[in-house]
C-alpha positions in Angstrom: 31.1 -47.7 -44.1 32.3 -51.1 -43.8 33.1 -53.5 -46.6 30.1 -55.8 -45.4 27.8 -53.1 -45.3 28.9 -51.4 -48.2 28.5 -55.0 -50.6 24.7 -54.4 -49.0 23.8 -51.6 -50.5 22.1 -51.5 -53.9 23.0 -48.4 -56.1 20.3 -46.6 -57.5 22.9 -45.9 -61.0 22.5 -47.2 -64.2 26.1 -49.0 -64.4 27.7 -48.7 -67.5 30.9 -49.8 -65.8 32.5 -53.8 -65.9 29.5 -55.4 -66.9 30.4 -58.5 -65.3 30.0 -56.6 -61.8 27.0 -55.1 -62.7 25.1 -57.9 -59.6 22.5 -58.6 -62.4 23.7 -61.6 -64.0 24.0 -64.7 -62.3 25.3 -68.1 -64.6 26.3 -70.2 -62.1 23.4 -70.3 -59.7 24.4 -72.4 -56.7 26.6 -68.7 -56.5 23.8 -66.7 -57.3 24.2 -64.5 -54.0 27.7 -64.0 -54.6 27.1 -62.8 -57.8 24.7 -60.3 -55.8 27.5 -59.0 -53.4 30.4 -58.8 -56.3 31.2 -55.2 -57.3 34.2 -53.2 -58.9 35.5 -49.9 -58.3 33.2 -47.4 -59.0 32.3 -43.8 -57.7 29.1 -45.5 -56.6 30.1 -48.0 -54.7 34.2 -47.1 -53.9 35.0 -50.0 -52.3 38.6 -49.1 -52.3 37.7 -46.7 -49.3 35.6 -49.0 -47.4 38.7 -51.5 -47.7 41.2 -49.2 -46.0 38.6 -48.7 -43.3 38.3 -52.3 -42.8 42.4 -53.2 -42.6 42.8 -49.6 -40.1 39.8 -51.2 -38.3 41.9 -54.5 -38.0 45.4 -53.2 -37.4 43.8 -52.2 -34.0 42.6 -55.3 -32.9 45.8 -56.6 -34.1 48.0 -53.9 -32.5 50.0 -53.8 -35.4 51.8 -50.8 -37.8 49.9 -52.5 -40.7 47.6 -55.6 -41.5 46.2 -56.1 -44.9 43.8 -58.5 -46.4 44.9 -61.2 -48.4 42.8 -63.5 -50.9 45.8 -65.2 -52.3 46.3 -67.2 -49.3 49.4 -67.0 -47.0 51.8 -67.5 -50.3 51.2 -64.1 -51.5 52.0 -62.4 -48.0 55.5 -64.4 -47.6 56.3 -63.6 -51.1 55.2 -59.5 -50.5 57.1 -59.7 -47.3 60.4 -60.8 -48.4 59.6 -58.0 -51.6 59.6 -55.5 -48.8 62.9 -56.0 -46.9 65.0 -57.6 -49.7 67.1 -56.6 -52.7 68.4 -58.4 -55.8 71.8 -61.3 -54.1 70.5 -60.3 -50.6 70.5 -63.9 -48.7 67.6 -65.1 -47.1 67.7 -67.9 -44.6 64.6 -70.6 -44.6 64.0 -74.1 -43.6 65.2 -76.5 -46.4 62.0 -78.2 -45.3 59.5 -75.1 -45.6 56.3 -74.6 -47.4 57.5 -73.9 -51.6 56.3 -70.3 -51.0 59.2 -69.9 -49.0 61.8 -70.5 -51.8 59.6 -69.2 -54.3 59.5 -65.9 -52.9 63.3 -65.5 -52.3 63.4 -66.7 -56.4 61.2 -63.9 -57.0 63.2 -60.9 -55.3 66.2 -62.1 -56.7 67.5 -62.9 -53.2 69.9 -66.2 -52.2 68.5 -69.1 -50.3 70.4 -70.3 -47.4 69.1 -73.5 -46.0 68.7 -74.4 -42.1 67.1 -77.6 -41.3 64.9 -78.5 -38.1 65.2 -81.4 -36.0 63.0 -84.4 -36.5 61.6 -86.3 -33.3 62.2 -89.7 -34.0 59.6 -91.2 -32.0 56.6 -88.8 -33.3 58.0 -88.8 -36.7 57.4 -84.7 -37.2 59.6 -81.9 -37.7 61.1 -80.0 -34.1 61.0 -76.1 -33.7 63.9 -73.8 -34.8 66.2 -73.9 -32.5 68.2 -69.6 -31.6 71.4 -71.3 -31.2 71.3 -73.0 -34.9 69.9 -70.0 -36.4 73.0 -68.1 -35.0 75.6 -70.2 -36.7 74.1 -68.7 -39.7 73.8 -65.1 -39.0 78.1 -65.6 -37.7 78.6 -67.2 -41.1 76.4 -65.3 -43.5 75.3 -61.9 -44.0 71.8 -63.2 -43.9 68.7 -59.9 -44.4 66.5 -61.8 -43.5 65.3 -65.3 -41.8 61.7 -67.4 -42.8 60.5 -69.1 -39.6 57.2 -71.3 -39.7 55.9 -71.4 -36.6 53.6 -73.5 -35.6 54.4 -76.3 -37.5 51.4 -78.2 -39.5 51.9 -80.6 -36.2 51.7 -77.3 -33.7 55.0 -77.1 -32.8 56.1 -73.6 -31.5 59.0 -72.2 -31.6 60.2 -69.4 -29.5 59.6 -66.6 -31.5 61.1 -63.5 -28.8 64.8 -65.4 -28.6 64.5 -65.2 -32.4 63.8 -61.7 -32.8 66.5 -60.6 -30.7 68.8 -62.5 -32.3 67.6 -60.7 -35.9 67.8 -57.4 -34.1 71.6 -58.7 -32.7 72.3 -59.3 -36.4 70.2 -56.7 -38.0 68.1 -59.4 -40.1 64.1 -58.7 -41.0 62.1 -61.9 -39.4 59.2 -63.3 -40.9 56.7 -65.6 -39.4 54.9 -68.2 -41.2 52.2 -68.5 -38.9 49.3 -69.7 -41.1 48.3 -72.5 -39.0 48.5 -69.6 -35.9 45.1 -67.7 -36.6 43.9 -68.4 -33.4 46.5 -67.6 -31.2 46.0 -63.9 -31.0 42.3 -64.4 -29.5 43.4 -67.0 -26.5 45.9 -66.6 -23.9 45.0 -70.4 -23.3 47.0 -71.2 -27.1 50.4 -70.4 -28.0 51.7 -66.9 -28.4 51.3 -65.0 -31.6 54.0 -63.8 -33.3 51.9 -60.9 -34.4 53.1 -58.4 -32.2 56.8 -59.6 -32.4 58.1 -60.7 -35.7 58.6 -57.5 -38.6 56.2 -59.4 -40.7 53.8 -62.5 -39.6 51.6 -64.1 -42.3 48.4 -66.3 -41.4 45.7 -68.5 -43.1 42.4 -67.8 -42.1 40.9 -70.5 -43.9 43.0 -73.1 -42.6 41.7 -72.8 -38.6 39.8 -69.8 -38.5 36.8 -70.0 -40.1 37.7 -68.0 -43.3 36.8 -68.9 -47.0 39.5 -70.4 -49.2 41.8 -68.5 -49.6 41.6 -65.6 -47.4 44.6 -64.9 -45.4 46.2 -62.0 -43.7 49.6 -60.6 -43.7 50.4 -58.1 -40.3 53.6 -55.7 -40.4 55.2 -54.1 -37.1 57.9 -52.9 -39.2 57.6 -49.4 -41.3 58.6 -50.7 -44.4 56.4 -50.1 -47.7 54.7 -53.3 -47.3 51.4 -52.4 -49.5 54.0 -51.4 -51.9 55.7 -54.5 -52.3 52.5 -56.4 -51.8 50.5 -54.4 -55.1 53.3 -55.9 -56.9 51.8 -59.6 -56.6 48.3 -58.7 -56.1 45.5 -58.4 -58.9 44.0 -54.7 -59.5 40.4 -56.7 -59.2 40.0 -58.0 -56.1 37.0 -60.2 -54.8 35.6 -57.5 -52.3 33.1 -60.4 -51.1 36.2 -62.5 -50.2 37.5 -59.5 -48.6 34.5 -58.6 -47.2 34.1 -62.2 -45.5 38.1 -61.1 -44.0 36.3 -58.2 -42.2 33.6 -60.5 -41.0 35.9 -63.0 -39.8 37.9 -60.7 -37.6 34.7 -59.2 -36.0 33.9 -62.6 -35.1 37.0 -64.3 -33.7 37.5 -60.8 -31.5 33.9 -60.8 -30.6 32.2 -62.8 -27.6 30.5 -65.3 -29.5 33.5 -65.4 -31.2 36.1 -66.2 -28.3 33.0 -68.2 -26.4 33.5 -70.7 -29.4 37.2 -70.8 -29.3 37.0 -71.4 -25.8 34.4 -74.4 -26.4 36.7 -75.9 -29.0 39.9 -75.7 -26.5 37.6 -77.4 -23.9 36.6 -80.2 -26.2 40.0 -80.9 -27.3 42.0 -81.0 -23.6 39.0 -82.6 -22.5 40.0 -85.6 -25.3 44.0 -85.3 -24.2 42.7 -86.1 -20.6 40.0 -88.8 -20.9 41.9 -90.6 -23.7 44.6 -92.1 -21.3 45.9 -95.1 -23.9 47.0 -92.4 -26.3 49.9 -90.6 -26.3 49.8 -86.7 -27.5 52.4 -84.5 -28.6 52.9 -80.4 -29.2 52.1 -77.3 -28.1 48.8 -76.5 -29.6 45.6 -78.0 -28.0 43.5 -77.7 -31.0 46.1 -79.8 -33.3 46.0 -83.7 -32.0 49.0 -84.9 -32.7 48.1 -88.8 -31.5 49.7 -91.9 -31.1 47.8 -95.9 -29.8 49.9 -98.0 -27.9 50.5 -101.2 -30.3 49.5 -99.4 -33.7 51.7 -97.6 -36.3 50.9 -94.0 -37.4 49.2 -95.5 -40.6 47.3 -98.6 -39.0 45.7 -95.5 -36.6 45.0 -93.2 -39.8 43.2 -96.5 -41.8 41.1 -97.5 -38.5 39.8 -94.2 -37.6 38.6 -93.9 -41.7 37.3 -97.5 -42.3 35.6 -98.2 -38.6 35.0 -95.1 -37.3 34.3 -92.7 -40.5 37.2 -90.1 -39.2 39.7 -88.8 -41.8 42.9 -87.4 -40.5 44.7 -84.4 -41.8 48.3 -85.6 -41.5 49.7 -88.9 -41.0 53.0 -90.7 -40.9 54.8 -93.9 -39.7 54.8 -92.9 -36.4 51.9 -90.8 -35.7 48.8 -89.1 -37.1 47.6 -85.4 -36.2 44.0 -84.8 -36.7 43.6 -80.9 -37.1 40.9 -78.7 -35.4 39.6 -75.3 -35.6 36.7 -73.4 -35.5 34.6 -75.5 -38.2 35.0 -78.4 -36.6 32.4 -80.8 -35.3 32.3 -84.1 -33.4 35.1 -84.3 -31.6 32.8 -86.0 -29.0 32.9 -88.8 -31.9 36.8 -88.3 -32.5 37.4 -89.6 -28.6 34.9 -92.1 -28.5 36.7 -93.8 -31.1 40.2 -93.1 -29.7 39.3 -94.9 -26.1 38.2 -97.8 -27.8 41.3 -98.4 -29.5 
């Protein structure tokens, strides 16, 4: 039985388990049918069970050796992966520029940080990908175990994660891909490549692109290290099964046809504003994140137009440029290029 179908069934027991997942009681009623679909483990219900299903059920579409839920967000996957494949003084190469969870989980294992850094583009004001031949200079100087790439960048830059891996196989160092803005790349050849199937662990954020709830996340393996292992170490013994629940739902949809109709819709909609758009200039390798700049206007003049005249709020803006993020709940981006060709 799956998780979603499993959270549907009402148990004919009296439950004199954890009373505050007995579905009866309901104080916050704006919630109240969450409060319905929140159970523990019990022999009734054994969720536990319908939870493995779920992740085997995923691993497949995936083609992975492993890919559990998360409901910690993509933190608490970067922190179990570098658990996994570290000891205490083992050094750990990341981007003096990453997201905190990067450093924070090398703090954790009792690992050393070793900083790269990334170039910035001048002209677009954001952060470049990381580059093989800088990442080598570190393996040749360090006995690094294991390397932190983020890839995309919040921007959409790719980097290219297959020269990477071979280097870390060259070197014998563990790769692990911070791909949480990448959820969607594994159900369109028409986005980037997914580092699913290539890096020994890749971690993504549903709920960033995806469609999933805040914070559900995933956290795929193709290496056979005891990743579950290092990643009950982090996670809480009572887990929200509907947050995991929604996880399961969220996979069936992107891998469904509905699912990869929409994706295909939201592509359309946003190359479709890249070509009609012709006084704006765009920048990286992912269709669905607008990277932007108008001819005669500063990064922050764009971001304070689009919010005052047009009622549009950007995700990310600098000096330079702005990059107006898109995914599966968004709407409007009719609206969005409207107001761009009148600028």
């Amino acid at each position: 039985m799956s998780l979603i179908k499993l959270l549907k069934k009402r148990v004919k027991k009296i439950l004199f388990t954890t009373p505050s997942h007995s579905q009866n009681l309901y104080l916050y009623k704006p919630l109240k049918p969450m409060y319905k679909l929140d159970i523990s483990e019990t022999e009734a219900h054994n969720p536990q069970e319908a939870l493995n299903k779920a992740q085997e059920r995923a691993r497949k579409i995936y083609g992975t050796v492993s890919t559990l839920f998360l409901t910690n967000g993509s933190t608490s996957g970067i922190i179990a992966s570098v658990l996994a494949c570290t000891n205490p003084g083992d050094k750990v190469l990341i981007n003096s520029n990453a997201h905190p969870s990067h450093l924070n989980a090398v703090k954790l294992a009792g690992a050393i940080a070793i900083f790269y850094e990334n170039e910035i583009d001048d002209e677009w004001g954001v952060e470049l990908e990381t580059k093989p031949d800088v990442i080598e200079r570190y393996f040749k100087t360090y006995d690094i175990k294991a390397l932190i790439v983020t890839s995309p960048t919040y921007e959409g830059i790719v980097s290219d994660i297959g020269k990477i891996k071979r280097l870390c196989e060259k070197y014998d160092v563990y790769l692990i891909v911070d791909e949480a803005h990448g959820a969607l790349y594994p159900f369109s050849k028409r986005l980037p490549e997914s580092a699913v199937n290539t890096a020994d662990f890749t971690v993504q954020s549903l709920h960033k692109t995806a469609g999933g709830l805040n914070p559900t996340a995933l956290l795929h393996s193709m290496c056979n290290l005891n990743i579950k292992k290092a990643h009950a170490m982090i996670n809480t013994t009572s887990p929200s099964y509907p947050l995991l629940a929604s996880i399961e739902a969220n996979i069936n949809f992107l891998n469904s046809r509905k699912g990869k109709r929409k994706l295909d819709r939201l592509i359309d909609e946003c190359e479709q504003l890249r070509e009609e758009c012709e006084g704006c200039e765009f920048f990286g390798d992912d269709p669905t994140k607008i990277l932007v700049k108008v001819d005669g206007m500063t990064g922050e003049e764009l971001s304070e137009s689009l919010y005052n005249d047009f009622g549009i709020e950007d995700e990310k803006t600098n000096e330079k440029s702005t990059m107006l993020l898109c995914g599966l709940g968004t709407q409007k981006i009719k609206r969005l290029k409207e107001a761009l060709k009148s600028l």
